[in-house]
Every structure is written in C-alpha cells, then in structure tokens.
C-alpha positions in Angstrom: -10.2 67.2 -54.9 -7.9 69.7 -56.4 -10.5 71.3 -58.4 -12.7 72.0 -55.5 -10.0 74.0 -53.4 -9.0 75.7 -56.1 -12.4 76.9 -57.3 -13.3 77.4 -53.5 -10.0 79.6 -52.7 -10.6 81.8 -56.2 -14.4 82.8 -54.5 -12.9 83.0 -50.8 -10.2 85.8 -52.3 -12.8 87.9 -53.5 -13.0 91.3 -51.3 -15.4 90.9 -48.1 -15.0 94.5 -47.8 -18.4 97.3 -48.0 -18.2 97.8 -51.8 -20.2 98.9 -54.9 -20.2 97.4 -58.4 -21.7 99.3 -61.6 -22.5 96.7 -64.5 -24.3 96.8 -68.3 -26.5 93.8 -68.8 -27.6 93.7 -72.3 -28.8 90.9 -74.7 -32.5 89.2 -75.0 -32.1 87.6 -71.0 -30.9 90.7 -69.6 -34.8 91.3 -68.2 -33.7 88.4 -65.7 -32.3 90.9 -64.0 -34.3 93.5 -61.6 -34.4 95.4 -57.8 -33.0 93.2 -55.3 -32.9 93.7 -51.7 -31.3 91.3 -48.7 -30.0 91.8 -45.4 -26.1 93.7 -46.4 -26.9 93.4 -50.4 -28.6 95.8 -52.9 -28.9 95.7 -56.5 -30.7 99.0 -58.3 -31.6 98.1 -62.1 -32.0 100.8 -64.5 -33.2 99.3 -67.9 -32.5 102.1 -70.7 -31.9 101.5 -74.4 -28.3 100.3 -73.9 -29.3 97.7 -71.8 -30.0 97.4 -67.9 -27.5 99.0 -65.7 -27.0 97.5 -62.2 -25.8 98.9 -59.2 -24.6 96.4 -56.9 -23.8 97.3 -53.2 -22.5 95.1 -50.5 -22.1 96.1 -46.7 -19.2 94.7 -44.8 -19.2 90.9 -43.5 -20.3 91.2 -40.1 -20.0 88.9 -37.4 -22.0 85.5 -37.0 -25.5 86.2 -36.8 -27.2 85.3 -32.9 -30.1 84.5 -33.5 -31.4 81.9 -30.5 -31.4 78.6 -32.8 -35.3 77.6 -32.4 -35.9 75.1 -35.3 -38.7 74.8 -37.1 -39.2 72.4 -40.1 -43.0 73.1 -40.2 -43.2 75.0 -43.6 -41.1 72.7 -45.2 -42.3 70.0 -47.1 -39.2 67.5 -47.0 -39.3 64.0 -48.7 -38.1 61.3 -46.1 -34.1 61.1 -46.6 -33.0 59.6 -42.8 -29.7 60.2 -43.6 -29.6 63.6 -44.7 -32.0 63.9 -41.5 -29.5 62.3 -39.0 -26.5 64.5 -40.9 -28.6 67.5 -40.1 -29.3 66.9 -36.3 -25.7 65.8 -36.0 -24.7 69.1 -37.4 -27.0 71.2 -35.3 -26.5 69.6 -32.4 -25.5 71.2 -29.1 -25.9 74.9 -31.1 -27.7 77.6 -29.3 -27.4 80.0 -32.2 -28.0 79.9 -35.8 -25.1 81.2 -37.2 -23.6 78.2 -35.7 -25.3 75.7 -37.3 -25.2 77.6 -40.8 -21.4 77.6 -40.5 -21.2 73.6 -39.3 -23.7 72.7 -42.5 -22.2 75.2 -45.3 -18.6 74.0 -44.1 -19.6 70.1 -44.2 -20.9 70.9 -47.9 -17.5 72.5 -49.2 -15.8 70.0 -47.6 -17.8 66.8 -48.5 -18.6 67.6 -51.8 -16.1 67.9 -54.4 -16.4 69.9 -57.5 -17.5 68.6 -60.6 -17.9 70.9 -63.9 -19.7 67.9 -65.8 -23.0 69.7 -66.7 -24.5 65.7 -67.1 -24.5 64.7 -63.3 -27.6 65.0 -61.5 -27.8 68.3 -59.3 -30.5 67.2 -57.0 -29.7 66.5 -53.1 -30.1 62.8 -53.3 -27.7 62.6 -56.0 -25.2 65.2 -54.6 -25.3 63.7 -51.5 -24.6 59.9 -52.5 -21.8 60.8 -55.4 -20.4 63.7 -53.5 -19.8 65.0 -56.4 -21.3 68.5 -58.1 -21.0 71.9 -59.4 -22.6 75.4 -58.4 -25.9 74.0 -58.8 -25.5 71.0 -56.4 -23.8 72.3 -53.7 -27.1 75.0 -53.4 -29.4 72.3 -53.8 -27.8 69.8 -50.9 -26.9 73.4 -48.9 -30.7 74.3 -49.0 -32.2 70.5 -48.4 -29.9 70.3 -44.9 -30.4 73.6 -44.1 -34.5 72.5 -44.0 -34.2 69.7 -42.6 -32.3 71.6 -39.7 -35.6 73.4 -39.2 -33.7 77.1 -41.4 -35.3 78.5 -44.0 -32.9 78.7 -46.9 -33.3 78.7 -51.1 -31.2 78.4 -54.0 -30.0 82.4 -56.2 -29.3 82.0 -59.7 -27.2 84.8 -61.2 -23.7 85.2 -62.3 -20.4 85.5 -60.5 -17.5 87.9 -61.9 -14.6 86.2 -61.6 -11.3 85.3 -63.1 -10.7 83.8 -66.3 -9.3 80.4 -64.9 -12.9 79.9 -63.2 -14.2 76.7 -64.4 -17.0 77.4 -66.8 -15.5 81.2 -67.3 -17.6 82.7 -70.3 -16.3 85.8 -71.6 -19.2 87.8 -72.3 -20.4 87.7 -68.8 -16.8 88.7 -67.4 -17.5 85.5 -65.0 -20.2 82.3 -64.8 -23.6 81.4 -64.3 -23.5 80.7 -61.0 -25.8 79.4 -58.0 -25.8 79.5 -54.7 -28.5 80.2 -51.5 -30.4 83.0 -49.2 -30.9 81.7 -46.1 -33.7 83.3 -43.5 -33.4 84.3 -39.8 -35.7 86.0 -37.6 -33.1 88.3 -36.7 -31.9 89.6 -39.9 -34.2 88.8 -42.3 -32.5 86.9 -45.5 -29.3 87.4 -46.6 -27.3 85.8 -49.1 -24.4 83.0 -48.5 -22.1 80.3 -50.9 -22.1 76.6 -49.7 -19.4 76.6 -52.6 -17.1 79.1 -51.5 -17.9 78.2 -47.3 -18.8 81.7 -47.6 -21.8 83.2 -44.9 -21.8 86.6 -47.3 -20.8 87.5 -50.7 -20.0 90.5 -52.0 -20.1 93.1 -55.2 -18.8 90.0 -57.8 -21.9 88.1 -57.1 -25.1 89.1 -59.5 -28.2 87.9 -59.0 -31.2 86.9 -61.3 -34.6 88.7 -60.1 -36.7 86.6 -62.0 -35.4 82.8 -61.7 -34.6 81.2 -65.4 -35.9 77.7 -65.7 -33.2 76.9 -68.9 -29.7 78.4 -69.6 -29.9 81.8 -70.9 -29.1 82.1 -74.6 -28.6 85.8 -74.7 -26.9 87.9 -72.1 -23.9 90.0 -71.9 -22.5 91.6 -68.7 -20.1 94.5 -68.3 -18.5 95.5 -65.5 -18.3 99.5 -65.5 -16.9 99.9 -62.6 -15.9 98.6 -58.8 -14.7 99.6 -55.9 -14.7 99.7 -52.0 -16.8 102.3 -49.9 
C-alpha cells in the first residue's frame, strides 16, 4: 500500500490555489488537445505551426458543493453488480447533499484501491473492484460506475498530469503522465472535474485534459510547460 500513499500525497501537494498554466503541445497527437470548459477549469488551445499552445486556468477549490442529493440512476444503463449497488447505497446513505456523497465514494476509492502501475491488469470496475488493485485508469472507471449507481452523473478525462519525476509512469517528454481521472455532473454547478486517485473534489493547472478522447496510447506527443503561476 506504500505505493498508493505515496502517489496519492505527490497529487494532493499540488497547489489548490486560482492559477494559470501556459503549455506547447506538439507531435502527431497533439490535435487531442482542444477548448475545454468545466465548472472552475479552462483550457484555450491555439494550434500554430509550433504546435498547439494551451492556456490552462483553474479557479480556487471552493467549498463542497450543496446541491440537495436527489438521485437519479435513470439515464444510466448499469449492468447488475449487487455489490457495487449495496456499496453505493451504503455510501449515500443518510446524505442530504451531493457533495457529501461524492466525498464518501471518491474517499472509499483512494482508500480501498491500492495502486498498481502493471499496465496488464484489467481496468474495468468489476475487476478493480474484486482485486482492489489498479492504476489511473481503474480508479476512474470504479469512481464513475459507483458514482452511477448512486444515481450522479459522472465520466472518465483522459489527458496528462505534470508532475514530478518520481511519478510512477513519469515520461519525460510530457514533463508528467498520461493520466485519467473523472467529471462528475450536478444540477447546481454543472460539471466539473475531480481525482478518485488523488481523493481530490478539484484539480488544478497540472492537470491537462484530452478534448477529443484517444481510444489507444498516443505514439507522438510532446508537452512543454512555458510557464505557471498563481492568480
């Protein structure tokens, strides 16, 4: 379980504070990249002959969101799973707001599931949630499933996170890793961005997101950080 607290602490030590980030993307894959817009996150994308600059601005983390907690599971199309169902209502229950219930299921996902960098394990919910193990990929997939299945619209980001080199799966020509993790819907706010890995209910300037989603690894892309700092 070592690895997980230590990948979760290097994400949880990134600033929460209002900031903006100016990057280069360049290389064949750098067109995954485009305008994005969620509740307290921006991302401007300027493609030129260089490559695609991105402007990256994140507000402040605000307080919980509270939003009444009215469930509703009917645009979902979940495959029976009565476990993950019962861990759901047992997670929800007793909530009167969503933010609650966010917090209870993203913080039983960091805690449950420990971090696993093998690229070979199966990412899908039912076999995060019966190895407990995962990396990035799993912990959105399981964070997304019981987020459904607690009647909240949620889905899984792809994009990359700029972070340290001692980040598992660190690759230096992104200055970070290919990283996943979800967007999760209230009435209230609209969507807005959040890491089941990191226990995180915001992110901030480090985290890049895909515009267009990538259905294999991408081959070609390179991502420079120009410049950072906090507003």
């Amino acid at each position: 379980m070592k690895t997980i607290f230590a990948v979760a602490a290097l994400l949880a030590s990134l600033p929460a504070a209002a900031e903006t980030a100016v990057y280069l993307a360049h290389g064949r894959d750098a067109s995954l990249f485009g305008q994005y817009d969620v509740n307290g996150f921006s991302m401007e994308a300027y493609p030129g002959r260089a490559g695609v600059r991105l402007i990256v601005r994140t507000a402040a983390a605000g307080a919980e969101g509270r939003s009444p907690y009215a469930p509703d599971r009917s645009g979902f199309r979940l495959p029976p799973a009565p476990e993950r169902d019962a861990l759901a209502a047992r997670l929800s229950r007793g909530k009167t707001v969503e933010g609650e219930v966010e917090r209870a299921i993203l913080g039983w996902v960091s805690a449950e599931i420990a971090y696993d960098a093998d690229r070979g394990l199966p990412q899908d919910p039912v076999s995060v949630f019966a190895s407990r193990r995962a990396h990035c990929v799993g912990f959105a997939e399981l964070a997304v499933d019981l987020l459904r299945r607690a009647g909240i619209a949620a889905e899984t980001v792809q994009g990359v996170l700029v972070a340290d080199p001692s980040m598992p799966g660190y690759a230096p020509e992104l200055g970070g890793v290919y990283h996943r993790w979800v967007k999760i819907y209230s009435p209230g706010r609209g969507w807005r961005f959040a890491d089941p890995l990191a226990r995180r209910l915001s992110v901030n300037a480090h985290y890049v997101p895909f515009a267009h989603r990538s259905w294999t690894r991408p081959e070609d892309l390179h991502l420079q950080r120009i410049s950072e700092g906090a507003e």
